[in-house]
C-alpha positions as CSV (number, residue, x, y, z in Angstrom):
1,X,27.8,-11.6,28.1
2,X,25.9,-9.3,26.3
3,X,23.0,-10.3,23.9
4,X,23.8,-10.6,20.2
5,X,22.4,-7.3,18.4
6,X,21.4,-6.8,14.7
7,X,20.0,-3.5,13.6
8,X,18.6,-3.8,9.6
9,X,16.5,-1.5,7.3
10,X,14.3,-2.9,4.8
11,X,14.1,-0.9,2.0
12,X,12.2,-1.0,-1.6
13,X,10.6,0.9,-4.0
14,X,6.6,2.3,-3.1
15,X,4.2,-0.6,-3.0
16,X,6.7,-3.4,-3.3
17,X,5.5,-5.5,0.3
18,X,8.3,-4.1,3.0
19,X,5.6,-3.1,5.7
20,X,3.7,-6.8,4.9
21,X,6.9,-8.4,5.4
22,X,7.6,-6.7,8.9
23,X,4.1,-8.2,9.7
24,X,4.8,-11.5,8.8
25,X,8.5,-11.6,10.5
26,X,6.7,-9.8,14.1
27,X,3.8,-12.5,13.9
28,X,6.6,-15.3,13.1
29,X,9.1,-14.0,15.6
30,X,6.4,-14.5,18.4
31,X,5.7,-10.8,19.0
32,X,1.9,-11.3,19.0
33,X,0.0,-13.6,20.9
34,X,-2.0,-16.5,19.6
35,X,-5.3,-15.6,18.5
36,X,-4.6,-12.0,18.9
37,X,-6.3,-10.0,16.3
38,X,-3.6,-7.7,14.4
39,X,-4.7,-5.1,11.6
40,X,-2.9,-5.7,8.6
41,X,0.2,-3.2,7.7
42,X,0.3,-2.8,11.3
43,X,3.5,-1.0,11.1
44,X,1.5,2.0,9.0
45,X,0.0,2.9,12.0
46,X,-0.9,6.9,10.4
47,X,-4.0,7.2,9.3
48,X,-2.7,8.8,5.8
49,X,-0.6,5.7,5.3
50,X,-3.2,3.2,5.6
51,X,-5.9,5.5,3.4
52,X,-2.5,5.7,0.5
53,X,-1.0,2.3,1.4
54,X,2.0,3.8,1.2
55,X,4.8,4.5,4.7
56,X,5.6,8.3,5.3
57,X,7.3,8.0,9.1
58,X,10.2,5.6,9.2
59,X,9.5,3.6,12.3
60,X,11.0,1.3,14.9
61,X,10.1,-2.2,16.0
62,X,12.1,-4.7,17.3
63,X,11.9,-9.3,17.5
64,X,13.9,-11.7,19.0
65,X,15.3,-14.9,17.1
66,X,17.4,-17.4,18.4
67,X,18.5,-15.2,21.4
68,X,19.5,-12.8,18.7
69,X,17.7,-9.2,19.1
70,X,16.7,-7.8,15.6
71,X,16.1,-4.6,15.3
72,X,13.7,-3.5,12.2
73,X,13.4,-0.3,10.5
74,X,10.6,-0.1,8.2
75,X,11.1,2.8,5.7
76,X,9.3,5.1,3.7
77,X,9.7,3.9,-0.5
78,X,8.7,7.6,-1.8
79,X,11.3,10.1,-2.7
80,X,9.3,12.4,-1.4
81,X,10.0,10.9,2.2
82,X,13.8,10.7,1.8
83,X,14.9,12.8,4.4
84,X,12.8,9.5,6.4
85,X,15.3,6.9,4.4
86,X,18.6,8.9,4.6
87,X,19.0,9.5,8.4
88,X,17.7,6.1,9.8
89,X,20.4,4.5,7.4
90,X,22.5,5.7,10.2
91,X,21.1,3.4,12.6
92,X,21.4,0.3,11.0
93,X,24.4,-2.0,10.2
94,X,22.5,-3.5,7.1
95,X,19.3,-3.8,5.0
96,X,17.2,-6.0,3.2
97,X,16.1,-5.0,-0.4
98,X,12.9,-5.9,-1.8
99,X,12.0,-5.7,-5.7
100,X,9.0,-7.0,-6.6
101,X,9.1,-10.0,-8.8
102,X,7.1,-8.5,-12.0
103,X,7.9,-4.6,-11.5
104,X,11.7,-5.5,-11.1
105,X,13.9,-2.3,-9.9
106,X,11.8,1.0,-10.1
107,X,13.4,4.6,-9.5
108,X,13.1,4.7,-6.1
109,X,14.6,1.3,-5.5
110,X,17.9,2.9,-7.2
111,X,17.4,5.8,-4.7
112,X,17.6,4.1,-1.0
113,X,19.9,1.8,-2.8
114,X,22.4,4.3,-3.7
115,X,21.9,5.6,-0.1
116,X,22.6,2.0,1.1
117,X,25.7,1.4,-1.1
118,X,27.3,4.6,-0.2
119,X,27.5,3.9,3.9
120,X,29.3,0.6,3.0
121,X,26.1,-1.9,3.3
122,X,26.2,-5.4,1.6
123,X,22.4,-5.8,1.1
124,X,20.3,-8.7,1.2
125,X,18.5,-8.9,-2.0
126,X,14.7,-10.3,-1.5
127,X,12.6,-10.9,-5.0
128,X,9.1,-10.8,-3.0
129,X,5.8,-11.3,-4.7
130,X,6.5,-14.7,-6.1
131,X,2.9,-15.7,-6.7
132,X,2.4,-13.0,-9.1
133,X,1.2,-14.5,-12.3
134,X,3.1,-12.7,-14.4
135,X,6.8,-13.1,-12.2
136,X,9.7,-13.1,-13.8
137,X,12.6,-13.5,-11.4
138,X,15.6,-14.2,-13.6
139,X,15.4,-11.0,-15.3
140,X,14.5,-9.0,-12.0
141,X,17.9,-10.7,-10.4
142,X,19.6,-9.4,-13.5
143,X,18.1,-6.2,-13.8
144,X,19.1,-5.7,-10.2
145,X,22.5,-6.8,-10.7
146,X,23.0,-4.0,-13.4
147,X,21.7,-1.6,-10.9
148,X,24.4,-2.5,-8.4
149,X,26.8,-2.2,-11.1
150,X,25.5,1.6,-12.4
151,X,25.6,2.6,-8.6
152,X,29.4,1.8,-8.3
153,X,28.6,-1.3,-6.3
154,X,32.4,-2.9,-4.8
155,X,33.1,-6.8,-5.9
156,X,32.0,-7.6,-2.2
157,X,28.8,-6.1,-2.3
158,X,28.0,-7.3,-6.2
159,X,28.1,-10.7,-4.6
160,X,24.8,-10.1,-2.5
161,X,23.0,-13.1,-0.6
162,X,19.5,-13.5,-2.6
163,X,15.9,-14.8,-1.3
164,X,13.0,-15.9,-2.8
165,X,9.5,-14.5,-0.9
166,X,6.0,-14.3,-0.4
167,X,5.6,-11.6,2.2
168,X,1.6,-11.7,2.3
169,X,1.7,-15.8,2.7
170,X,4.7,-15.4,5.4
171,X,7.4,-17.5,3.4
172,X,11.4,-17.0,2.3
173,X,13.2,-20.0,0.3
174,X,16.8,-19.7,-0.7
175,X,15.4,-21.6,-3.4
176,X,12.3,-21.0,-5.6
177,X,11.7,-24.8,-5.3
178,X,12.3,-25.5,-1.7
179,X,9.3,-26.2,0.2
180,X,9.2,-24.2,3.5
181,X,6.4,-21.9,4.5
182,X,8.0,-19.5,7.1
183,X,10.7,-16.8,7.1
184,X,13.3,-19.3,8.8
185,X,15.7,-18.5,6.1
186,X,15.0,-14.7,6.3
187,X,15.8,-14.5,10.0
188,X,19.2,-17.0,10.0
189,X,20.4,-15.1,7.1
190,X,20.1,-11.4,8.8
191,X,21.8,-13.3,11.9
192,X,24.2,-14.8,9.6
193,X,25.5,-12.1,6.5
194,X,24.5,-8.2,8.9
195,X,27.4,-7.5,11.4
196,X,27.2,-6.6,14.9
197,X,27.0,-3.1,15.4
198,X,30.7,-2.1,17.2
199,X,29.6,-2.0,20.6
200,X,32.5,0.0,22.5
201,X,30.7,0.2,25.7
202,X,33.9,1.4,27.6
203,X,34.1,4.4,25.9
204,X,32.2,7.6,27.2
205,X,28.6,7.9,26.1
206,X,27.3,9.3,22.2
207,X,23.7,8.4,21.0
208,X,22.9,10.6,17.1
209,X,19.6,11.9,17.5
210,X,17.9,10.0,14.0
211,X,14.1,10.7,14.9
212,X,11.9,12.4,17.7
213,X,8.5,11.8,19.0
214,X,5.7,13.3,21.5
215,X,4.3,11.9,23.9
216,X,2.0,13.9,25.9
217,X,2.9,12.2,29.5
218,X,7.0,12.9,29.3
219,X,7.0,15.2,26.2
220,X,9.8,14.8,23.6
221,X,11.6,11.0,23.0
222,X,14.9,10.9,21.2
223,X,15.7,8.2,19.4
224,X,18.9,6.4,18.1
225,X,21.6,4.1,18.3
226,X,24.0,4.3,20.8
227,X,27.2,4.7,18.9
228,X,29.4,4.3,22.0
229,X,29.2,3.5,26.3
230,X,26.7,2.7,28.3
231,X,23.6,4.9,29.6
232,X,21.5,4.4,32.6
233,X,18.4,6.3,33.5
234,X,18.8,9.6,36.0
235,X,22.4,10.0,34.0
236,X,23.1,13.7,33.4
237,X,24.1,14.2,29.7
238,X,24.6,16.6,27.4
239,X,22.3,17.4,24.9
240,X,24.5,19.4,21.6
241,X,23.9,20.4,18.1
242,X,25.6,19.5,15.2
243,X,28.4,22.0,15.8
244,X,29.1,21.1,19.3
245,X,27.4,23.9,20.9
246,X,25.5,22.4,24.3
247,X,21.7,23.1,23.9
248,X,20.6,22.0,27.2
249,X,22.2,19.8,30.3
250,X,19.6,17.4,32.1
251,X,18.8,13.8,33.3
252,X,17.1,11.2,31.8
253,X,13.8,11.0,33.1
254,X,12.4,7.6,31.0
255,X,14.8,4.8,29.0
256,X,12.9,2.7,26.6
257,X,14.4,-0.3,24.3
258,X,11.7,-1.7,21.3
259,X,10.2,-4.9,21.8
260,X,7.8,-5.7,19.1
261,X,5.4,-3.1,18.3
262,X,6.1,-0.8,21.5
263,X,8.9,0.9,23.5
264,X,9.5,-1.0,27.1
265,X,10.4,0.8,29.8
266,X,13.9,-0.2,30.9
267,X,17.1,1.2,33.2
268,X,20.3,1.5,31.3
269,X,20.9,0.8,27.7
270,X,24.4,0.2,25.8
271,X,26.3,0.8,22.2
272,X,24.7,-1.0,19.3
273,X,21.1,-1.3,20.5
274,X,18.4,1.3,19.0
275,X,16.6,3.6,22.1
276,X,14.3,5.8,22.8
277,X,14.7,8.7,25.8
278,X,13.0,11.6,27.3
279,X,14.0,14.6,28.8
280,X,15.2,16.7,26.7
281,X,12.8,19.6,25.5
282,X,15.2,21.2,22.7
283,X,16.1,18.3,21.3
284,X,16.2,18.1,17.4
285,X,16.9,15.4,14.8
286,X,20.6,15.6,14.0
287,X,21.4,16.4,17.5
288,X,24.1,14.4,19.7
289,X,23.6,13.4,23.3
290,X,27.0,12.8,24.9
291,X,29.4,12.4,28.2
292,X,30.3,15.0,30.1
293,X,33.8,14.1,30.1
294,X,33.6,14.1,25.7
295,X,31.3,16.5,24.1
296,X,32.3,16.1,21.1
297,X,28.6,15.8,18.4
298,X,28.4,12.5,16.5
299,X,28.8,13.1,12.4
300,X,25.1,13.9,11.5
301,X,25.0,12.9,7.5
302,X,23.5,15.6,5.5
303,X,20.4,15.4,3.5
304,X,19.5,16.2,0.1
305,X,18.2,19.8,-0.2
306,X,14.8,20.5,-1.3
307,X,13.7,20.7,-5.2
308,X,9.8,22.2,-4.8
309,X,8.4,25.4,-2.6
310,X,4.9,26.3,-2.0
311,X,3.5,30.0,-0.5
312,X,1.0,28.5,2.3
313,X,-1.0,32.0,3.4
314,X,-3.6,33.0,6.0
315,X,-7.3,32.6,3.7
316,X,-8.8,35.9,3.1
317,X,-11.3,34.8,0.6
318,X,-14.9,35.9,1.0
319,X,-15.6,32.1,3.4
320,X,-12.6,32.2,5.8
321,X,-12.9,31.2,9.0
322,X,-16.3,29.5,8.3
323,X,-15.0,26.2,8.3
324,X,-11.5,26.2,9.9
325,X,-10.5,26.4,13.5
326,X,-7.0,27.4,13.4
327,X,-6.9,30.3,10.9
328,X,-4.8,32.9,11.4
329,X,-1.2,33.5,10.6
330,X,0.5,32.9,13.9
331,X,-1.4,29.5,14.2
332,X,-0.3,28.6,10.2
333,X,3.5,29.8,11.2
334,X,3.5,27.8,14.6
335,X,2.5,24.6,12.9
336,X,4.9,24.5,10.6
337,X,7.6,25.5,13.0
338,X,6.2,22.4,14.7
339,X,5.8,20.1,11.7
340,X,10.1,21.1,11.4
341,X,11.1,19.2,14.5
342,X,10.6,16.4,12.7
343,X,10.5,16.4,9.3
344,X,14.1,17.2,8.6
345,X,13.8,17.6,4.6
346,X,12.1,20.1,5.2
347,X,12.5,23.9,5.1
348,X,10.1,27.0,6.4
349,X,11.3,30.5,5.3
350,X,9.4,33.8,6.3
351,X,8.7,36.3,3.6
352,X,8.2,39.9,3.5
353,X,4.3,39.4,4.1
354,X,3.8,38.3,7.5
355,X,0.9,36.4,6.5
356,X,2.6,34.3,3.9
357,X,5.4,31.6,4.4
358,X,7.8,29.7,2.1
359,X,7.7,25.7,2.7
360,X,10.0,24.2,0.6
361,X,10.1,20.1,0.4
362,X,11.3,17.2,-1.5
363,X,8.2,16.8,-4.0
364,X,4.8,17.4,-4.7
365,X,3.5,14.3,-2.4
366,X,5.5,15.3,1.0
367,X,3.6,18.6,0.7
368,X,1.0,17.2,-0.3
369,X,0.9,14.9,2.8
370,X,1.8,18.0,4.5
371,X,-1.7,20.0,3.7
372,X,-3.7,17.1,4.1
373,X,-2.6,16.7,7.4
374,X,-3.0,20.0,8.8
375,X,-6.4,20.0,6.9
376,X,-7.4,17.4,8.8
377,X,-6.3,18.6,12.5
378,X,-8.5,21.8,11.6
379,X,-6.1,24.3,10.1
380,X,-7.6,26.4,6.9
381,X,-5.4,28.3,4.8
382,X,-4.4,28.8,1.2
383,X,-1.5,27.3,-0.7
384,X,0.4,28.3,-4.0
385,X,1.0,26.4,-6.9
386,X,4.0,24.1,-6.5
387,X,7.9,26.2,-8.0
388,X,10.9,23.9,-8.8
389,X,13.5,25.3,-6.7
390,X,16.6,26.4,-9.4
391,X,20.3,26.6,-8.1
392,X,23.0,28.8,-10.0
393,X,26.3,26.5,-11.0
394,X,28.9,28.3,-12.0
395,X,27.2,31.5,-13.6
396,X,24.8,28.4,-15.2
397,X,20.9,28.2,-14.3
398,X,20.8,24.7,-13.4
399,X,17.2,22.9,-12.9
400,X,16.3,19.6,-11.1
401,X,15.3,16.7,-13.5
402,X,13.8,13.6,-12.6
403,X,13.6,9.9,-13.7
404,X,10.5,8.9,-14.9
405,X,9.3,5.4,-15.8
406,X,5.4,5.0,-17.0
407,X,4.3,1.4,-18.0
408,X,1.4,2.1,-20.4
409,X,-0.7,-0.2,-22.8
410,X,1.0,0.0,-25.9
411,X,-1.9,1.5,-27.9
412,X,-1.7,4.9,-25.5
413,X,2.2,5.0,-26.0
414,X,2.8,7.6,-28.6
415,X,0.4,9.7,-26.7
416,X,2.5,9.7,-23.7
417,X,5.8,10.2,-25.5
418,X,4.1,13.0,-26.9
419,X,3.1,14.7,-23.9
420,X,6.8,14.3,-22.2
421,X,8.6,15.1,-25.0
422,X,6.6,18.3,-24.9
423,X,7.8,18.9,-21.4
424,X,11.2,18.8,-22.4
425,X,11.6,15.3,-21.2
426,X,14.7,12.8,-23.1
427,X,13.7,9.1,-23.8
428,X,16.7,7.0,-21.9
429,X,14.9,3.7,-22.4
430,X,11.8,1.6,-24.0
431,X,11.0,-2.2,-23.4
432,X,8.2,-4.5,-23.9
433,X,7.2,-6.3,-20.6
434,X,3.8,-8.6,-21.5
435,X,1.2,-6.9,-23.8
436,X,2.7,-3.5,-22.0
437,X,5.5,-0.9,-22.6
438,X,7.8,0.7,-20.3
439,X,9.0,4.4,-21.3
440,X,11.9,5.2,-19.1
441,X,12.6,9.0,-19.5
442,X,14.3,11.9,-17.8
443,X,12.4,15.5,-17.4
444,X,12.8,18.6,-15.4
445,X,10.7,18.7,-12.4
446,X,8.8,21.7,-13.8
447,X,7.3,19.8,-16.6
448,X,6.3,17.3,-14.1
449,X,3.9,19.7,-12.3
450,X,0.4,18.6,-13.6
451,X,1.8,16.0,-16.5
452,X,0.0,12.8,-14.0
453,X,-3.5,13.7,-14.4
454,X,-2.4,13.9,-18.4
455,X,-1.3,11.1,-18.3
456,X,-4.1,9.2,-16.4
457,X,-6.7,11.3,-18.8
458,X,-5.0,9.6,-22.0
459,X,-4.4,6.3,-20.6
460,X,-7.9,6.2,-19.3
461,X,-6.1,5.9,-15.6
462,X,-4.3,2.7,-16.4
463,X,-1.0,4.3,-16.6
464,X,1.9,3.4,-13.9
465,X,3.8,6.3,-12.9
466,X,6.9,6.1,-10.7
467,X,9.6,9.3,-10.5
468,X,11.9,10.3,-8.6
469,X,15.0,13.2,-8.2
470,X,17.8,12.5,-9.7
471,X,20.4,15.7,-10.6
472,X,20.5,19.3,-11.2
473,X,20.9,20.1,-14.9
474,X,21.4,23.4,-17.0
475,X,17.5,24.8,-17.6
476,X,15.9,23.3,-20.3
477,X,14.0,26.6,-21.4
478,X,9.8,27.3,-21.4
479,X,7.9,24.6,-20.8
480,X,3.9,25.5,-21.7
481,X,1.5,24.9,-19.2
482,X,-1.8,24.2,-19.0
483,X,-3.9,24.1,-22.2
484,X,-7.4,25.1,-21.2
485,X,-8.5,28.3,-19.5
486,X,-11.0,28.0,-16.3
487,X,-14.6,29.5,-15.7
488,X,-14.5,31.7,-12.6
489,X,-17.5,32.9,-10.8
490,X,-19.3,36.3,-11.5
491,X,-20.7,37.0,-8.2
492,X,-21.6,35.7,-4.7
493,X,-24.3,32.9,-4.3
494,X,-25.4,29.0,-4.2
495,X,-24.9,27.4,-7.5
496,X,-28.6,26.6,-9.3
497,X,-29.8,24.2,-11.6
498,X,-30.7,26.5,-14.0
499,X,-27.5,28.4,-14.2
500,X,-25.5,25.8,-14.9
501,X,-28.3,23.9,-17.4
502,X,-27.3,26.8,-19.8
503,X,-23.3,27.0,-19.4
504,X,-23.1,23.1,-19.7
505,X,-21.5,23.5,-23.4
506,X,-18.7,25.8,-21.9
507,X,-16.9,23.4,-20.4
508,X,-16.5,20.7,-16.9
509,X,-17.4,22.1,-13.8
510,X,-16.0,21.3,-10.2
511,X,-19.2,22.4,-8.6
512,X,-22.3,21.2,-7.7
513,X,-26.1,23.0,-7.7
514,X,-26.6,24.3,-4.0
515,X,-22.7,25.1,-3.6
516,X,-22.1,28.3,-1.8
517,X,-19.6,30.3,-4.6
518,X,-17.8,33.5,-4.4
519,X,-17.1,36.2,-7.2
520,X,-13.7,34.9,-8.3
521,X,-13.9,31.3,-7.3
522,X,-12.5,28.9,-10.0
523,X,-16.1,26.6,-10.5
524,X,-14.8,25.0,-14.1
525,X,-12.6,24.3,-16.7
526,X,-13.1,26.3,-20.1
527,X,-13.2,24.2,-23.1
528,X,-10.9,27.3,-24.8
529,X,-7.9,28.2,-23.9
530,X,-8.9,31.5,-22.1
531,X,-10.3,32.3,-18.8
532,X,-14.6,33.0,-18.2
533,X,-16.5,34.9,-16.2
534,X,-19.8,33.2,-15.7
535,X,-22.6,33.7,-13.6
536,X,-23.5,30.0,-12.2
537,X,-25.9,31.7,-9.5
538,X,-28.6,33.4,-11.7
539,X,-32.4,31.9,-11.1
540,X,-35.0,31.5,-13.6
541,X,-37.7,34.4,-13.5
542,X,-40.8,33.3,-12.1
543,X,-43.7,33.4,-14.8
544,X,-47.3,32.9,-14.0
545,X,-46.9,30.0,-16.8
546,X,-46.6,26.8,-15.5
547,X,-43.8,25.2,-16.7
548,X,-44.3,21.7,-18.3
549,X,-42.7,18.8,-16.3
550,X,-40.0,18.3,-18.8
551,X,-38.8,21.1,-18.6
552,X,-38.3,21.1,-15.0
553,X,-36.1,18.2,-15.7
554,X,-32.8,19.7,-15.4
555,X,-29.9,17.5,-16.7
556,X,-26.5,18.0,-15.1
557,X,-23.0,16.4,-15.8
558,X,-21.5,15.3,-12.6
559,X,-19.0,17.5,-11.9
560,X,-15.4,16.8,-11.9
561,X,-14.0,15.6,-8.1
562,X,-10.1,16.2,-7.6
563,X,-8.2,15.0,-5.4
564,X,-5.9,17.1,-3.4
565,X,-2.5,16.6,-5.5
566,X,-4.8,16.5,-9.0
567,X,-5.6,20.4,-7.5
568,X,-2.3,21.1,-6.9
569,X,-1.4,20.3,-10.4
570,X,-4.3,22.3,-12.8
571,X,-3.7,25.6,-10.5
572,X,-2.0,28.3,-12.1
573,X,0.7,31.3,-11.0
574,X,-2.0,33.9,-11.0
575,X,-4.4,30.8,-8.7
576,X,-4.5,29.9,-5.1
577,X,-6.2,26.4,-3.7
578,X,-8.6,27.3,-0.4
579,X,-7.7,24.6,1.9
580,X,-10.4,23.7,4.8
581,X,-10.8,20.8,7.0
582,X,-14.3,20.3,4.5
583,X,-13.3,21.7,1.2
584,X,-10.7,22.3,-1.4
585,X,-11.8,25.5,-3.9
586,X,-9.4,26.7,-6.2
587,X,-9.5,31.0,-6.5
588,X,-7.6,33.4,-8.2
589,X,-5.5,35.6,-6.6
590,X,-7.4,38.8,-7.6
591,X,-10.7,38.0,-6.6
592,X,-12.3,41.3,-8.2
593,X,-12.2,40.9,-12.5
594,X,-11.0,44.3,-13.1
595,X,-8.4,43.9,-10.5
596,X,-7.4,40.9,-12.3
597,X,-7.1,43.1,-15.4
598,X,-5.5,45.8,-14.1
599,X,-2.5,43.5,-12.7
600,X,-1.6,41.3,-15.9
C-alpha cells in the first residue's frame, strides 16, 4: 500500500500572501515543534527575498495531513521569475490561486494562471486577506471568473472550488461566516478536488530534471517528479538531454524525499513523489534521468524567450579593481556561465569583445536581481542600459508590449495618462476602486525603461505599479527618452563643499562632499536638457582674510540616493552604471570630453 501523494503549486500575483500561507499550513501540519521559534516567510530563505519581500527561487517543502503527503511548491509571483513558475508546473498535479481580497486579479495572477490552465489544472481559488478593511470579495470572485473566461477556461475548470482566508492569522472557511480558525478546510480540500499523480511504478524509471542545487558535501542535486518506476539509491541511470543524447552514466550517490522545510535522506523513491538526487555533475534543468533498458528524455515544456538584454563588461574606469574582488573578464564570464545552470530564462551570448557579454532575461527586475547578487558575492563590473529584444514576423518589426495596471490617487491621474500615452502606451481600461483609480493600459516594453521612477516622482511615490509581458506587436515607432541632460565630472578628485555650494542651481546631484570622482563620472542631473561638464572638485583659494563664520556655513541639498533598478532606468545608450560590492556610479562610455565629441 503505498501512501496517498498530492503534489500542488500555489500561485498568485507579487505580494498577495502565498509564502505566509505555506507558513501557516507547515506550522499547522505539525512540521515545527512547539515552542520552536520560526522566522516569518520562512520559505524566502534568500537574503534578496526577505530584503524585497518578494520569492525569486521556486522552492520545495513538503507536510503530512491525514496520512496524506502534500507536497508544496511555493512560487515566484514576478514575471520576471517565470522561467521559476513555468517548469515547476511540471511537477505538480494542481494549484491553489490566491487573489488578494482588495487588489482582486493583477497581471501576473493572469500570467501563472494562463500557465496553470494550459497543462489541464482545475485550480483552487483562495480570496486571502479577508481582514483588509477595504475587502471586497464578491467583485474579486467575479473579476476572477472573467479572467478564467478571457484565458479560455473549459466548463470543468470555470466551476473552481473557492476559499475564504486569512493567511497571516492561519485560517480557511468555505464560508466567510463560518467560524474556524485553522486551515482544516484548506488541507481536506487539496486531499479532496487535486488528483493523484499517475504513479506507474512498474514501468522503467523517468524523473524531468525541474530545478538543481549545490551543495558543497555531494555537489549538484536534481530535483523532480518521478514521472514513472521506482529508483533506489546505488541505481545506475542515465543522465540525457532534451534530445536523447546520454550526457553522463553513473549511480546515485544520496536519495532525498522533502519533509517539511528540509530534504531527508532516504533509499528508494517511486512515481508521483517530488525528489531530490546527487551524482550527476552535468546535469542541467530540462534534463531527463532514465532506465537503461528506455532512454527515451521526458517532454521538457519550453519557456518563454527573453524580451530585455544588457552588455555586463569588465570595469576599466579610472577606480577598478579598488573595491571588487572578482574583476576581470574570465571571472565576469564564468559567473554567468554558472548563474545559467540554473536560471533557465536566461540567456548569455559572447560578443566580438572578449571583455563584454550579452545577458539577455525576462525583465528589468530578474537582471536586476542578477547584478545585485553578484555585487554582493564581490564581483565588480559594468552594465549597459537595459534594450528590448525585437523579433522579425513576417518581413514585420515586431516589439514586445506589456500590460500595465497603476492604481493612482485620482488627483495625479491625468499626469500619469500623460506620461504613458507619451510612451506609446493604449488605455484598455479605467475604474474607480475607493477614493482611487485604476488605469489598465498596454505599452511597449521600451517605453517602460525608466517610466517607474516617473511615475513615483508625480505621484509623490504613492503610485501601484504591476506589469507584466504579454505579446509581440508590430513596432510602435520613437519613443523620447529621458528629458533632462546630466552633469559629468571635469577632472579627477574628492568632491568639496565649495564646489558644489556654487553649482547647486544647475541641477540634483548624486554625490556627496568627500566623494572620490573621476573625469567623466555622471555626479548629477542637469536641470536642461543637455549634458555639463562641471568641475565639483575645485577648492577655495586660501586668503590671509579670515573668513566670517557664516560664510563657512556651507549649505548643501542632500543628494539624490538611487536604488539599483532607479539607475538602471535614468542611464542612457552613450552611459554605463559601475557596479561594485560598495558603490553604484553611473559613467559615460567615453570618459575623455573630446572623445565624447569626436564619436557622436
Amino acid at each position: 500500500m503505498h501512501q496517498p501523494i498530492r503534489n500542488i503549486a500555489i500561485i498568485a500575483h507579487v505580494d498577495h500572501g502565498k509564502t505566509t500561507l505555506v507558513d501557516e499550513m507547515l506550522r499547522q501540519s505539525g512540521t515545527f515543534r512547539e515552542n520552536q521559534e520560526v522566522a516569518e516567510r520562512v520559505m524566502d530563505s534568500n537574503v534578496l527575498e526577505r530584503e524585497r519581500g518578494i520569492t525569486i527561487m521556486a522552492k520545495n517543502t513538503a507536510v503530512i495531513w491525514n496520512g496524506t503527503k502534500i507536497n508544496i511548491v511555493d512560487t515566484p509571483g514576478h514575471a520576471d521569475f517565470g522561467g521559476e513558475v513555468e517548469r515547476i508546473l511540471k511537477m505538480v498535479n494542481g494549484v491553489i490561486l490566491l487573489v488578494d481580497a482588495a487588489e482582486g486579479p493583477l497581471p501576473q495572477t493572469r500570467f501563472v494562471l494562463r500557465k496553470s490552465l494550459a497543462l489541464g489544472y482545475r485550480p483552487i481559488v483562495l480570496i486571502n486577506k479577508m481582514d483588509r478593511k477595504d475587502a471586497r470579495p464578491d467583485d474579486v470572485i467575479n473579476e476572477v471568473f472573467d479572467l478564467f473566461v478571457s484565458l479560455d477556461a473549459s466548463d470543468e475548470q470555470l466551476d473552481f472550488p473557492l476559499l475564504y482566508a486569512v493567511g497571516i492569522k492561519g485560517w480557511a472557511r468555505r464560508n466567510p461566516d463560518d467560524t474556524n480558525e485553522d486551515l482544516g478546510p484548506l488541507f481536506d480540500l487539496i486531499t479532496d478536488h487535486v488528483p493523484e499523480p499517475e504513479r506507474p511504478i512498474d514501468k522503467p524509471f523517468k524523473m524531468l530534471v525541474s530545478n538543481v542545487e549545490w551543495n558543497d558535501y555531494v555537489g549538484r542535486i536534481a530535483i523532480g517528479r518521478v514521472e514513472q518506476g521506482t529508483i533506489e539509491r546505488n541505481q545506475p541511470i542515465l543522465l540525457v538531454d532534451r534530445n536523447g543524447k546520454v550526457k553522463e552514466k553513473s549511480r546515485i550517490t544520496k536519495l532525498f524525499t522533502y519533509a517539511g522545510l528540509g530534504k531527508i535522506p532516504v533509499e528508494s523513491g517511486e512515481a508521483g513523489d517530488i525528489i531530490a538526487l546527487a551524482g550527476y555533475e552535468k546535469t542541467d534543468i530540462g534534463d531527463s534521468l532514465t532506465s537503461e533498458s528506455d532512454p527515451t528524455p521526458v517532454p521538457y515544456y519550453d519557456i518563454d524567450k527573453p524580451t530585455i538584454a544588457m552588455y555586463f563588461r569588465v570595469n576599466d574606469s579610472p577606480f577598478a579593481g579598488l573595491e571588487g574582488k572578482y574583476v576581470t573578464s574570465n571571472m565576469i564570464k564564468d559567473r554567468l556561465l554558472k548563474e545559467l545552470r540554473t536560471n533557465v530564462s536566461l540567456r548569455v551570448d559572447m560578443t566580438d569583445n572578449p571583455d563584454v557579454f550579452k545577458v539577455s532575461g525576462r525583465g528589468e527586475l530578474q537582471l536586476a536581481i542578477l547584478i545585485e547578487t553578484m555585487r554582493r558575492e564581490g564581483y565588480e563590473f559594468s552594465v549597459s542600459r537595459p534594450e528590448v529584444l525585437m523579433q522579425e514576423v513576417e518581413g514585420v518589426l515586431h516589439e514586445p508590449v506589456e500590460e500595465v495596471v497603476i492604481t493612482v490617487d485620482e488627483q495625479y491621474s491625468s499626469r500619469v495618462i500623460e506620461i504613458l500615452m507619451g510612451r506609446k502606451g493604449t488605455m484598455t481600461g479605467m475604474t474607480t476602486e475607493m477614493d482611487m483609480i485604476r488605469l489598465d493600459f498596454r505599452v511597449p516594453s521600451r517605453g517602460l525603461i525608466g517610466f517607474r521612477s516617473d511615475v513615483l516622482t508625480e505621484t509623490r511615490g504613492t503610485a501601484m505599479i504591476h506589469q507584466q509581458f504579454d505579446s509581440y506587436e508590430p513596432y510602435k515607432g520613437e519613443i523620447p527618452g529621458r528629458t533632462n541632460g546630466v552633469l559629468v565630472a571635469l577632472e579627477n578628485g574628492n568632491v568639496t563643499h565649495y564646489s558644489l555650494e556654487g553649482l547647486q542651481d544647475r541641477g540634483q546631484f548624486i554625490i556627496e562632499p568627500g566623494d572620490p570622482v573621476y573625469m567623466g563620472q555622471v555626479i548629477g542631473f542637469n536641470n536642461r536638457n543637455d549634458d555639463m561638464i562641471v568641475n565639483v572638485v575645485k577648492k577655495k583659494n586660501l586668503t590671509n582674510h579670515r573668513a566670517s563664520q557664516s560664510a563657512d556655513a556651507v549649505k548643501i541639498s542632500t543628494a539624490k540616493k538611487l536604488s539599483l533598478e532607479q539607475f538602471l532606468e535614468v542611464i542612457e545608450d552613450d552611459e554605463l552604471l559601475e557596479v561594485t560590492p560598495k558603490n553604484f556610479r553611473v559613467r559615460k562610455k567615453f570618459l575623455n570630453p573630446h572623445e565624447r565629441k569626436k564619436k557622436s
